[in-house]
Each structure stands twice: as C-alpha cells, then as structure tokens.
PABAKE-925139 format. One record per residue (C-alpha): y, z, x. Coordinates in pm, whole numbers, padded with zeros to 5 digits, always signed. Layout:
<gulos>
YZX/...
</gulos>
This chain:
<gulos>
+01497+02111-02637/+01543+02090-03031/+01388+01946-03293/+01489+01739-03607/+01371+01869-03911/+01185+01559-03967/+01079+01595-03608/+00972+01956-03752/+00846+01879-04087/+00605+01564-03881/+00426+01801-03667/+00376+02082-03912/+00173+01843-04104/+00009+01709-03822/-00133+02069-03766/-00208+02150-04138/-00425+01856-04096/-00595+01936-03796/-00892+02144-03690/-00949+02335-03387/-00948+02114-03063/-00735+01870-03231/-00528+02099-03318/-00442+02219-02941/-00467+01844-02835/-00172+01724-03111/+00020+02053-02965/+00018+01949-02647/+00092+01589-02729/+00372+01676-02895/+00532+01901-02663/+00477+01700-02389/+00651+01390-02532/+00925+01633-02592/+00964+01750-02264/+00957+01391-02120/+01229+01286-02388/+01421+01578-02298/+01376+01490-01854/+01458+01097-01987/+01827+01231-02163/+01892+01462-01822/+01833+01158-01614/+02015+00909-01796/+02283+01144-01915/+02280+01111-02278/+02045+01140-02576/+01950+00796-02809/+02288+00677-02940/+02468+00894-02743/+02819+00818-02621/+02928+01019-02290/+03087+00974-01960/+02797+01125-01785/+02583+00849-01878/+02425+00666-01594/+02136+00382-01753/+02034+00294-02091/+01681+00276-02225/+01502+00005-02260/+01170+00094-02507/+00863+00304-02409/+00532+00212-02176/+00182+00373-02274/+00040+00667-02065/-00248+00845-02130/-00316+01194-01999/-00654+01333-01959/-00697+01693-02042/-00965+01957-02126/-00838+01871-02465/-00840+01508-02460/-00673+01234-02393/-00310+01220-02468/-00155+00920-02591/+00217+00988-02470/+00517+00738-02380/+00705+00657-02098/+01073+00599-02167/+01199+00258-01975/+01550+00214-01808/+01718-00115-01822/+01833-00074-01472/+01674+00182-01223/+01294+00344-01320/+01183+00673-01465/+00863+00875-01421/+00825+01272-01567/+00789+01468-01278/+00542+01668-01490/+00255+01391-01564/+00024+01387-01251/+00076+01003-01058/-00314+00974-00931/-00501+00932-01199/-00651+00620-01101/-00752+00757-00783/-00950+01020-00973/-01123+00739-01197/-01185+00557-00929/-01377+00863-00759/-01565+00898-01066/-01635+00572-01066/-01830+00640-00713/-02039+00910-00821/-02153+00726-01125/-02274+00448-00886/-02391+00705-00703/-02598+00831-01020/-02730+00469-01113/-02826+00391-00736/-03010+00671-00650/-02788+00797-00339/-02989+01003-00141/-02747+01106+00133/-02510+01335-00012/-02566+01533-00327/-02372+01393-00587/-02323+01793-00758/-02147+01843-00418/-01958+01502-00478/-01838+01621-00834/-01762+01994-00733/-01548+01877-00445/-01347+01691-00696/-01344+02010-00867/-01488+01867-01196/-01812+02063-01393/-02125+01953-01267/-02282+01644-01422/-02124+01372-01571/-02201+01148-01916/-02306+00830-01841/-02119+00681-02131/-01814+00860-02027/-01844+00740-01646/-01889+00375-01801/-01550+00420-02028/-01363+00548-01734/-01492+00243-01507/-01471-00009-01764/-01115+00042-01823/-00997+00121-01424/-01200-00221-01317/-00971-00357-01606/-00662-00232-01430/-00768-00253-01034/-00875-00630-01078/-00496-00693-01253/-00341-00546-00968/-00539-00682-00670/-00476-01063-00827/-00129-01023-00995/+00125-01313-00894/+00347-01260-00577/+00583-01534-00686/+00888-01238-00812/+01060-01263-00462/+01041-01322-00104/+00845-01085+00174/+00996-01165+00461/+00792-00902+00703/+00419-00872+00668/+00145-00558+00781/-00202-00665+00814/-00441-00411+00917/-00796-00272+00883/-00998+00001+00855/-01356+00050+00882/-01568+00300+00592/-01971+00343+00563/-02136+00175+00260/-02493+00056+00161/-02579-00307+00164/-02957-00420+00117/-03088-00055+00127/-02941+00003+00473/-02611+00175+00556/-02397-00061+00751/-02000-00072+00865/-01774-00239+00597/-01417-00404+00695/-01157-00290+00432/-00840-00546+00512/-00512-00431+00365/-00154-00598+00299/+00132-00431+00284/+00516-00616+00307/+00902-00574+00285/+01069-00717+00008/+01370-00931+00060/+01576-00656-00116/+01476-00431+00156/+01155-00252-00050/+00811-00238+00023/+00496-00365-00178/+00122-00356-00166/+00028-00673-00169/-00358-00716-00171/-00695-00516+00008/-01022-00702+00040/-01385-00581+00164/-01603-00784+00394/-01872-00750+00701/-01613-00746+00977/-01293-00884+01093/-01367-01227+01147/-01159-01566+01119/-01331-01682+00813/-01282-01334+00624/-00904-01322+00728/-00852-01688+00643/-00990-01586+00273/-00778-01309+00241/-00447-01486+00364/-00556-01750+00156/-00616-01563-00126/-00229-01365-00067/-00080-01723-00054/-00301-01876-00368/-00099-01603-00572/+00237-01675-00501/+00308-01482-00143/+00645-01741+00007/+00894-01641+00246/+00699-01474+00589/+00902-01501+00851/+00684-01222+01061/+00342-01085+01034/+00296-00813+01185/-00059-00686+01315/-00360-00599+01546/-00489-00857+01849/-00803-00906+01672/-00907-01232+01722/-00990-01356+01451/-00704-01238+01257/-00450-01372+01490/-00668-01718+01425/-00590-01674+01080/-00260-01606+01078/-00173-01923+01284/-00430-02089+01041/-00277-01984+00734/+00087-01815+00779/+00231-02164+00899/+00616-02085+00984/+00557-01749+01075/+00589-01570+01366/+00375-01304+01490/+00385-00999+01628/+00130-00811+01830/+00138-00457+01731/+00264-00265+02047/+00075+00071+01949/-00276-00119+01970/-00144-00298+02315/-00088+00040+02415/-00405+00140+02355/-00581-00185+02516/-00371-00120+02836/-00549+00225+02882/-00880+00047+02897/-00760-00111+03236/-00662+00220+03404/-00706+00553+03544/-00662+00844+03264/-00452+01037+03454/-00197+00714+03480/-00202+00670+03095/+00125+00832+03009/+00316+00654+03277/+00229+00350+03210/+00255+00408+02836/+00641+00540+02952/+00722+00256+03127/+00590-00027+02911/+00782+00170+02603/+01126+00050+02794/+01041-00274+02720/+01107-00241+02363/+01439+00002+02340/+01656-00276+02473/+01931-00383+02267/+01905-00766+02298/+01657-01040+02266/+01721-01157+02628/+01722-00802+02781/+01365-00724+02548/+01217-01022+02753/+01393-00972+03102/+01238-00617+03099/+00919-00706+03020/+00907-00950+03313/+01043-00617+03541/+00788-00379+03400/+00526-00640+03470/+00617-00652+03798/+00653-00320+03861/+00325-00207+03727/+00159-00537+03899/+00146-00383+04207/-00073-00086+04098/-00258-00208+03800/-00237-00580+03792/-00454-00630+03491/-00189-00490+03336/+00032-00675+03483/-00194-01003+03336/-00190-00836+02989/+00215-00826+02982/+00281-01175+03092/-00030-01341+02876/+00100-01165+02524/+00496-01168+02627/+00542-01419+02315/+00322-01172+02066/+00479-00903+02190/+00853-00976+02202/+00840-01175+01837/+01021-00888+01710/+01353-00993+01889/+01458-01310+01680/+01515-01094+01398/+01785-00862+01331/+01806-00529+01542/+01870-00309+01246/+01467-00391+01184/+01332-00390+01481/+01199-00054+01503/+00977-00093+01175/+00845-00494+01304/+00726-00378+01636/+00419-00236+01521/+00206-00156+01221/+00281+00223+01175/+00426+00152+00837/+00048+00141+00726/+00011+00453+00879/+00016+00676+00609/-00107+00418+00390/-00452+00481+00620/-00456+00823+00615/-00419+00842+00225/-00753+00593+00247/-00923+00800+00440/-00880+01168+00324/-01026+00948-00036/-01298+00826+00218/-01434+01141+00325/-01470+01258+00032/-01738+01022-00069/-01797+00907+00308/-02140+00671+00213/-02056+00446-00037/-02360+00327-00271/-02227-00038-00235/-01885-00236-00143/-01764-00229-00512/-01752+00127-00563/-01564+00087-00206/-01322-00111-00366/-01250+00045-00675/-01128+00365-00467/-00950+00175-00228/-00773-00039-00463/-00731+00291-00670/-00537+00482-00354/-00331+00157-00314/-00239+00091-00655/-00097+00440-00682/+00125+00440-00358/+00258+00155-00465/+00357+00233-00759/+00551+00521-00583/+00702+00254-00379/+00870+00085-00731/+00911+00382-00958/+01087+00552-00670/+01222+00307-00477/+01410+00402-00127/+01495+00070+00057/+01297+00092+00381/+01523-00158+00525/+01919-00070+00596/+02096-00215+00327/+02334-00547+00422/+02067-00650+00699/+01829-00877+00460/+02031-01149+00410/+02052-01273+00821/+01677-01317+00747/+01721-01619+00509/+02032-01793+00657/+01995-02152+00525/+01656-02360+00498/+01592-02463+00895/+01729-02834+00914/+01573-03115+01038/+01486-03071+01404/+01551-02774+01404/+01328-02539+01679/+01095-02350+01481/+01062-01939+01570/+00853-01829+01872/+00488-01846+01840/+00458-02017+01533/+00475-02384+01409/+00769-02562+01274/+00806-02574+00936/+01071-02501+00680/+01136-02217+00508/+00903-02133+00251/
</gulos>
C-alpha cells in the first residue's frame, strides 16, 4: 500500500497539528482507511480509474462507519460496489450489539438493579469498571436512533414468499417484580432466494392479540407475497396467522410436533416413534407425503393412539410444505432456520439474564438481529437453490381458482 505525495504531504500536516491522543487517533484513522482502500482495489480488481481485465465491480461512493477505540472514535468510509457488497474484514461487524449491552447496564445503573452486580455486568463485557453516564446516554441515544429505523423500515423492496415466526422467552422487570417476557421474531426468504430479518416485538406472552399486532404491524410496512408461514402450534399464533396472513398457507413446524408427540408416550418409545413419524416427510411427492402419513398413523394407532389422533387432526398443518417446490422443502418443514438466530439471542441473554425493563430487552435483541442481518445482505449466499423461486409466483391465481391448503382464497399478493 502506497501513498501519493499529496496523500503524504495531508497526513504529515495532520500530525504537525496534533497533540498526543489525537495524534495516535489521526494515525490510526489514516491507516485504517488505507488498508480498507487497499482490501476495496483487491476485491474489485483495480484501483480508482483503473483499467484492467481483472476487474470484477465498480465503486459506487463511500458509507460512514465509525470505529470505537481506546483512542476514539474513528470516522472511516466504507467503499460501495455498484453491483455485489463490500465489508473490510478488519472492522469488527457487532458493534451494535455491544451498544446495545451498554445500553442495559446503564438502565441497569438508573434503575437500581439489585440482582446482579452491574461491575460483574461490565467486566464480563470486558470493559473498565464504571461507566459515564453521559457517555452511556450518547451511545443509547444514537443506537435507539438506528434500532427503531430498522425494526420499522418498509418491506415493500420485494416479495417473501416463505415466512419463520417464532419465540423465545427472557426474564425482565415489570412493576418492581420479575416476570417472563415473550420476544416474537420474523425472519423470511426473499424471492431471489435470500434471507431477511424482518421485525422482533416484546409482549406478556404469546397470545392472539399480541401476534395479530405484530403480523399487523409486518404487513402495515409493506410485507406482500407469503405464500407459507412457517411456525410453532401455539394457539394463538396459528389464530393470527389465519387472521392476518390471508392467502397463506401454514405450516406446523414438525420439530415442535415432535416434541408434543413425546408428551403422549413412554420415554423409552421416543426415538421410535420420532423414526417413524420422520418417514413421513422424506417422500418425494405431495401425494406420497400424505399417503404416508395416513400409514404411519395407522401404524402407530395401534400402540399409541393419541398419536395416532395428533397425525390425522394436524395432517393439513403438517403436510403444507408439499404444494411447494421440492428443492425447498427441507428448509419449509420446520423453523430451524431461526435456530441459530436463537442461540445468538440467547448467549446476548445470559449475559445480562434480568433485564431492568422490556426496552433495554429490546434494544439488545433488536441489536443481535440487526447485525445478523446485515451479514445476511453484505454477504449474501442464496439459501434457496438458484432457478427454484420462480415456480413460487407462476401467474396471479385466476378467478375460481382453488386457493392453497389451509388457507383462504385470495389472490396473490
């Protein structure tokens, strides 16, 4: 990596002019940019201006980024790619995350929390002990700033044709007492094949009126195109989504069913029956996913016939899956996609594990969400095989024409 002489003759005055500290922090600034300039050319495969065969995008201005260090904060840019997206491997991607942890313990600080030292909270985050209230109030100013934007930015840029619901429960205080809070997430496939976070919420539990708010609240900004949402047998979300998601089938996740079924029988029979029902869902056709439900049902009937019950009663939920091509029916049969998007939530969790109140909840949350998906567009890997997206939006559905299975007729949307 070289520099200009202007490039030189710039930053040689910017250091005659500068006094201690600042003197390391314009340093680092400066080399910094340089290195991310200099990752931006490898990528792309040519400097500014630059005319060579190797050359694979072309840039497209620069975005903000600040970097906090011991120093202080670096104002640095982010080259932009007309086509494609760039990120410097070297700049650390969970910033917000961190804010957003600070962010607790200054709640934490105002509210008095009593049940875990908040020292313990700032050493585990492997920050000095003690915190400036003004600079706690900076960081969360700016971060609410950002976290709001993201959990009520439009949906309208495309179609999701497949979409995870799915909650998770953390500890927080409400009215001086420390209750259960419901954190509901939304996740989706775009019709390109990607994936997007679409929205997370807080309430008291997982009823119909707080799922019918929060599908509400996903279709209010622009969310178009469901064809299949994918989730828990909670009641009062499946409520919702025939409520709300009109035109969209659903599908009962098969991992919780398995689960449920285990309720119903002996321990020892759990990984038979678990075996068994599994068959049901590595057919290779819609009519042989259905037919072999209807055997295992049978089968197990005569040994467990609440299980048998189960089966028949959610065949539609649990067989929604099939209408849709086979390519993607391994990642709509269940909500394991959110999988790691839980664990993520809860390693944050534990780290704080009572919450002074729901918005501190939220802000780290929203913070661990935010992050992963910007992961999911800066570095985008289609989670769908590529030439299988377009069977999902054939033609609008003409008049009189049989809606899917287990929803209500509409058009496509």
């Amino acid at each position: 990596m070289a520099l200009s002489q202007s490039d030189l003759l710039r930053l040689l005055e910017s250091l005659r002019s500068s006094d201690g500290l600042e003197l390391v922090r314009n340093v680092a600034e400066r080399m910094l940019q340089e290195l991310i300039e200099a990752e931006a050319t490898a990528k792309i495969g040519a400097g500014w201006n630059e005319h060579t065969d190797t050359r694979t995008a072309l840039r497209n201005g620069h975005r903000d980024k600040t970097l906090s260090t011991q120093a202080g904060d670096l104002d640095l840019a982010i080259p932009k790619l007309r086509s494609g997206s760039f990120f410097p491997s070297l700049l650390e991607r969970r910033r917000r995350i961190d804010q957003a942890l600070y962010a607790v313990i200054m709640e934490a600080y105002v509210h008095g929390v009593s049940t875990r030292s908040v020292d313990d909270l700032v050493k585990a985050l492997g920050a000095d002990t003690g915190i400036s209230k003004s600079e706690v109030s900076r960081i969360c100013t700016d971060l609410d700033r950002q976290l709001i934007a993201f959990r009520t930015r439009p949906l309208d840029h495309t179609r999701f044709p497949y979409l995870y619901l799915d909650a998770t429960y953390c500890k927080a205080r409400v009215e001086h007492q420390i209750v259960s809070r419901a954190v509901v997430i939304a996740t989706a496939v775009t019709e390109d094949g990607g994936r997007e976070v679409l929205g997370v919420m807080v309430g008291d539990s997982e009823t119909e009126l707080f799922w019918t708010q929060f599908l509400r609240h996903l279709r209010e900004r622009g969310l178009t195109g469901v064809r299949l949402v994918i989730g828990d047998h909670h009641t009062g979300l499946v409520k919702a989504i025939r409520k709300v998601m009109i035109g969209a089938a659903y599908q009962r996740c098969r991992v919780h069913f398995l689960r449920n079924t285990f309720a119903v029988i002996p321990k020892d029979a759990g990984e038979m029956v678990a075996a068994t029902i599994r068959t049901i869902f590595a057919q290779s056709t819609a009519q042989a996913v259905r037919a072999q439900l209807q055997t295992v049902a049978d089968m197990l009937g005569t040994q467990f016939p609440k299980v048998k019950t189960m089966l028949l009663d959610a065949e539609e939920d649990l067989t929604a899956f099939a209408v849709f091509p086979e390519r993607h029916w391994k990642k709509i049969q269940s909500t394991n996609p959110l999988e790691r998007v839980n664990r993520e939530i809860k390693r944050r969790i534990d780290v704080v594990q009572v919450f002074p109140n729901d918005d501190a909840l939220l802000w780290l949350v929203t913070a661990v969400l935010f992050e992963m998906h910007d992961e999911w567009i800066a570095f985008p890997r289609r989670y769908l095989p590529e030439g299988s997206m377009e069977q999902i939006y054939p033609a609008e559905l003409p008049e009189g024409a049989p809606a899917l299975p287990n929803t209500t007729k509409t058009t496509a949307g």
